[in-house]
N, C-alpha and C positions, 0 to 999 in steps of 0.2 A: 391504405394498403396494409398488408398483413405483415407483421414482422416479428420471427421466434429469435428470441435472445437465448441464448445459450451459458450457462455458469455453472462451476464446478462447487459454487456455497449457495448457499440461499442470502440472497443479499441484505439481511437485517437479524441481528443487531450489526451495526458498523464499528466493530470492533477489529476489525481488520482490511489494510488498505485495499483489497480488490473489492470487498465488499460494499466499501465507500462509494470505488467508482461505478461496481457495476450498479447502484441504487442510483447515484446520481444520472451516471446513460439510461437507464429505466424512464425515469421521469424527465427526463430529455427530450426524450425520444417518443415519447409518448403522447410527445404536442402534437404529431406530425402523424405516427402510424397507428395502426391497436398492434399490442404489444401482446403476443405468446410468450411467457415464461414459463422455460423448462429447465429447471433447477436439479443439480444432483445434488446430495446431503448428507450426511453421516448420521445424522437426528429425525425423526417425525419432528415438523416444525411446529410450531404456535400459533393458537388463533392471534396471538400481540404480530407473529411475524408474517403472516398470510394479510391481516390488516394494514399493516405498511405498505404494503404492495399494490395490494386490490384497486388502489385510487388509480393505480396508472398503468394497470392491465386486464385485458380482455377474459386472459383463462391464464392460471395458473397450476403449474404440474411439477411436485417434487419426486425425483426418483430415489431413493433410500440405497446406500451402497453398504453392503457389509466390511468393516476394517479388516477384518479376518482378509476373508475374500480377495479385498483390494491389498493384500499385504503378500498374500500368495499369488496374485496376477503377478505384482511387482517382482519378487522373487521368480518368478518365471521366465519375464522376461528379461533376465540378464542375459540369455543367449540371444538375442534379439535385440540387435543395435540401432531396428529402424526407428525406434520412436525414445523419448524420452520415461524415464522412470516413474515420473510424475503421472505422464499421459495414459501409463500401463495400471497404474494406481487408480484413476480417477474413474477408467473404461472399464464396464460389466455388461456383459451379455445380456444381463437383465433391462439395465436402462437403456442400453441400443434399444432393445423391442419394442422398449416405453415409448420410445423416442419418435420410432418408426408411425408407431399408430399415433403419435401426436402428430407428428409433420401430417399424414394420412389423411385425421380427421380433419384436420383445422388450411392446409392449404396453404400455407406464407409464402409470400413470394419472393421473402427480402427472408435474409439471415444474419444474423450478429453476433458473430461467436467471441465471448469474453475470455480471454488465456487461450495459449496454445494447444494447451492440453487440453482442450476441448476440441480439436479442431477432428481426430479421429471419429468423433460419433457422425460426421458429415461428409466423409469422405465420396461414400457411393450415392448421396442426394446431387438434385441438381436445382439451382432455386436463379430468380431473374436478377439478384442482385446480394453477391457477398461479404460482408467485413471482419474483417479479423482487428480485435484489438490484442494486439501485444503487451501491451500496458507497458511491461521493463522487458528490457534486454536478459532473461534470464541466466543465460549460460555467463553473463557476466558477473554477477550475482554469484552466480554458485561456483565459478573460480576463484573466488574473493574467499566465500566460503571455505572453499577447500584449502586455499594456501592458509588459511587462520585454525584448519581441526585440528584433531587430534590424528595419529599418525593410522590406527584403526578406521578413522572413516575416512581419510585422504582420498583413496582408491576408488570406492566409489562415490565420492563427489567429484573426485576429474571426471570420471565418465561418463558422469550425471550432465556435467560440464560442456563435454564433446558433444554430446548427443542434443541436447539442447541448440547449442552451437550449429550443427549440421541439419536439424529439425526446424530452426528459425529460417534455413533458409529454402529447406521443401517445401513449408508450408506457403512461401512468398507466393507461390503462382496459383494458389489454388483459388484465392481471394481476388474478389476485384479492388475494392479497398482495404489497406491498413493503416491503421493507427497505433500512436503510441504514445507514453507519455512524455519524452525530452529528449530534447536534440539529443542528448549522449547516450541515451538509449537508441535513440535511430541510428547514431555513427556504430552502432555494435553490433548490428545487424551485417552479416557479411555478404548479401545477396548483392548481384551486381547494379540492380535497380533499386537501393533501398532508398533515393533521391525521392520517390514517388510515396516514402511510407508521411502521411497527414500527422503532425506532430500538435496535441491533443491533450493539453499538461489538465493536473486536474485542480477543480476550483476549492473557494469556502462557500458554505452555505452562513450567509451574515444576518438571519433569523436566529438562526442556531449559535451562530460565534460573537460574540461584541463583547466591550468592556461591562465589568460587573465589579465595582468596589467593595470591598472584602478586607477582615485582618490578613495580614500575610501572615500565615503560619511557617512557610518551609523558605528556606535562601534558594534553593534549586529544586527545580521540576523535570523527572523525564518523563516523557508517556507517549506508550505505542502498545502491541499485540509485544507482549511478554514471553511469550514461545518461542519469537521469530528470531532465528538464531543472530542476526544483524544488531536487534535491541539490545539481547543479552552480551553479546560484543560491547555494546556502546555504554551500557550500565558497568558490566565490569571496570570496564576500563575508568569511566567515572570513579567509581568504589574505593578502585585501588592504587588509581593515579591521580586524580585529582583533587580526590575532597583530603587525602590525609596530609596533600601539600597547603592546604588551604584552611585547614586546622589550627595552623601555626599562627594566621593571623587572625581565625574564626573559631575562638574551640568549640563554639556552642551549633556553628556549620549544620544545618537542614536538610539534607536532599532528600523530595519523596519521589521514588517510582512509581508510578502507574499505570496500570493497563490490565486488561484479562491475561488469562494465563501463565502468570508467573512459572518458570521454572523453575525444579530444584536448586538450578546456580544463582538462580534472581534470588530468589527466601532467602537464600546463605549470607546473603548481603547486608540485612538487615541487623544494625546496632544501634549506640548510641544516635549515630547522627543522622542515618538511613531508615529511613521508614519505607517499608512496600506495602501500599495498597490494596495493589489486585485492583479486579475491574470498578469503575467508580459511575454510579449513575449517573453523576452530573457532570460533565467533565468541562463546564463553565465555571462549576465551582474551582474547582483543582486547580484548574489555571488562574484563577482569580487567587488564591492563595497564596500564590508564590510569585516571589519577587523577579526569578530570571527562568528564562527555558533554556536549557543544554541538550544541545543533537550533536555530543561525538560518535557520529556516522562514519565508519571508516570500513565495512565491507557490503555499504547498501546500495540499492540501484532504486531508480523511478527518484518520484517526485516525494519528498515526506510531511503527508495533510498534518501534522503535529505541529511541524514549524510554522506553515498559514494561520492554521488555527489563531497559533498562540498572538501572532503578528496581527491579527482582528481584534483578539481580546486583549492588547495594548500591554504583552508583554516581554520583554527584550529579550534578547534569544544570542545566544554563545553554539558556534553551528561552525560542522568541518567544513573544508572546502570543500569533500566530494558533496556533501547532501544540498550546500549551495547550487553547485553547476547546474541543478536543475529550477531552481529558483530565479536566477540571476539578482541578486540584492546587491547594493552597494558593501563591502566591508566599511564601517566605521561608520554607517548614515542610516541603515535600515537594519543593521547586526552587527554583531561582531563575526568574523571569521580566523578561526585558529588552526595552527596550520600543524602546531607540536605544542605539548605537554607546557611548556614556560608560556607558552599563548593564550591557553585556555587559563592556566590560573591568572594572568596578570589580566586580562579581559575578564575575569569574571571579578577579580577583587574589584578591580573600577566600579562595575554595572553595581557592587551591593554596596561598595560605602557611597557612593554617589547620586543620590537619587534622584537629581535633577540631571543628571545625564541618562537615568535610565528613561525616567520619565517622558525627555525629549528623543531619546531614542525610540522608544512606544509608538509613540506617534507618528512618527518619519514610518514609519514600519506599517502604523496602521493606514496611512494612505499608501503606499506601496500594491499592499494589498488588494485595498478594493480597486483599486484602480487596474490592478492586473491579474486578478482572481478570482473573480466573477462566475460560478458556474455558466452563466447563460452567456455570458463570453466567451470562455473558454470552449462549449462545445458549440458554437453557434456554425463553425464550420460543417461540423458533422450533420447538422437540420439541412444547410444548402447544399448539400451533397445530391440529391438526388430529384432537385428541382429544376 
């Protein structure tokens, strides 16, 4: 059967979590259907990124958005509270058409729309079989967001907020199935049947992630997409709360950031003890480098592939509660979990003068893992779907 996957990135490089997932459902899904990819983009992509793909789809079609364009849609539609800001952003006249003559040409009879915000280019098709993956709960995300801005974006991140919020739940019935990634992202959902949403957490790829012994260069590791306003949260807060308490008994203290996209707030950060990266080709190296991974996570939603990763490649990890709840690990067996500021640093002093707790900690983590984060596990629900 024929099936168009729908995404608002082109799904490679996986520098960013949708990106992840939508690559990993590609080649999932792949086993099963031929796969139409219809990708929207900000970039002309790459023959390296058209080549990632190609193995596990039929025909591939990127539509090219202009930011200009999509920044004056968005500003447009502030009188216009039926749809989400993002969705207004992401939708051009242009790649509707594109769209239209792809469905036209090619025929699918299944659709799989990744993000919400994509779910507008579908509205007026009709196909034998629809899924929406939700992946996170956004509008919870982006309340979290907003209660953390500055007083200038406040305004419109509540209402980025609501609309999302009231958007999650229109778009419930348009689909036959949805997916998401974690129970607490389903409880967020306020549709009265969100009972029914397939909860669909995402894997490691254990090719790509395994232990690799290395000098340790750095005491701490953060690493994710460096834009994303949730990271730059969780860095700072590192920065500015953690490492200069943990100086006092470390003065020589390591933390490197990592990931694409550094923001201006991310660069600022960098001194004696903080090193930023930026994007890192090998990101088995990086984790191999460092002694501990820290996820103070405190306004993120879904599932965060950083901490799997790190927990494959046999490295301890210092992790909030919230970025837990989607994990479920033991505190004190498979992580540490810190709940406030005297937590993270007394859990993390342990994990670096002790090596043989971290060590045995690694390991408790690295069977955790495979044993419950198996891409071909995790979506194997999604293959029986329609058998």
């Amino acid at each position: 059967m024929k099936l168009l996957f729908l995404t608002s990135r082109f799904p490679f490089p996986l520098e960013k979590g949708d990106k992840l997932r939508a690559y990993y459902l590609i080649r999932t899904l792949s086993k099963k259907y031929d796969i139409y990819l219809f990708a929207i983009n900000e970039n002309e992509i790459t023959k390296a990124q058209f080549d990632a793909l190609s193995p596990y789809c039929k025909e591939i079609k990127t539509s090219i958005i202009n930011k200009t364009s999509s920044y004056i849609s968005t500003i447009q539609n502030i009188v216009n509270t039926s749809i989400p800001f993002q969705a207004a952003y992401f939708h051009s006249l242009k790649s509707q058409t594109e769209l239209n003559e792809f469905i036209q040409m090619h025929q699918p009879e299944i659709v799989f729309c990744h993000l919400l915000r994509m779910a507008e280019y579908i509205k007026n098709h009709t196909f034998k079989l629809s899924i929406l993956d939700y992946m996170d709960a956004f509008s919870i995300g982006m309340k979290r967001f907003a209660d953390s801005s500055s007083w200038y974006i406040k305004p419109f991140a509540f209402a980025e907020s609501r609309r999302l919020r009231k958007y999650e739940m229109e778009i419930f019935d348009r689909f036959n199935i949805k997916i998401i990634i974690s129970d607490q992202d389903k409880a967020a959902i306020q549709h009265t049947n969100k009972n029914d949403i397939l909860v669909l957490p995402n894997g490691v790829d254990f090719t790509e992630y395994y232990p690799v012994e290395l000098v340790k260069r750095y005491d701490l590791l953060f690493i994710g997409n460096m834009s994303y306003a949730p990271n730059i949260n969780s860095v700072e807060y590192a920065a500015k709360k953690i490492i200069p308490k943990l100086k006092h008994q470390f003065p020589n203290i390591r933390l490197a950031i990592a990931g694409a996209n550094p923001s201006k707030e991310v660069l600022s950060l960098a001194n004696e003890n903080i090193e930023v990266l930026g994007w890192v080709d090998n990101p088995r190296e990086i984790f191999s480098s460092a002694k501990v991974m820290i996820a103070p996570m405190h306004i993120s939603i879904g599932l965060q592939n950083k901490i799997l990763q790190a927990m494959a490649m046999k490295i301890p990890c210092v992790i909030s509660e919230l970025a837990n709840n989607a994990i479920g690990a033991i505190d004190g067996e498979h992580l540490f979990v810190a709940k406030s500021e005297l937590e993270y640093i007394s859990k993390i002093e342990m994990l670096l003068v002790d090596e043989s707790l971290r060590n045995n900690m690694a390991s408790r983590a690295y069977d955790f893992v495979h044993t419950n984060f198996g891409w071909d596990k995790q979506l194997q629900p999604l293959i029986a779907l329609n058998d």
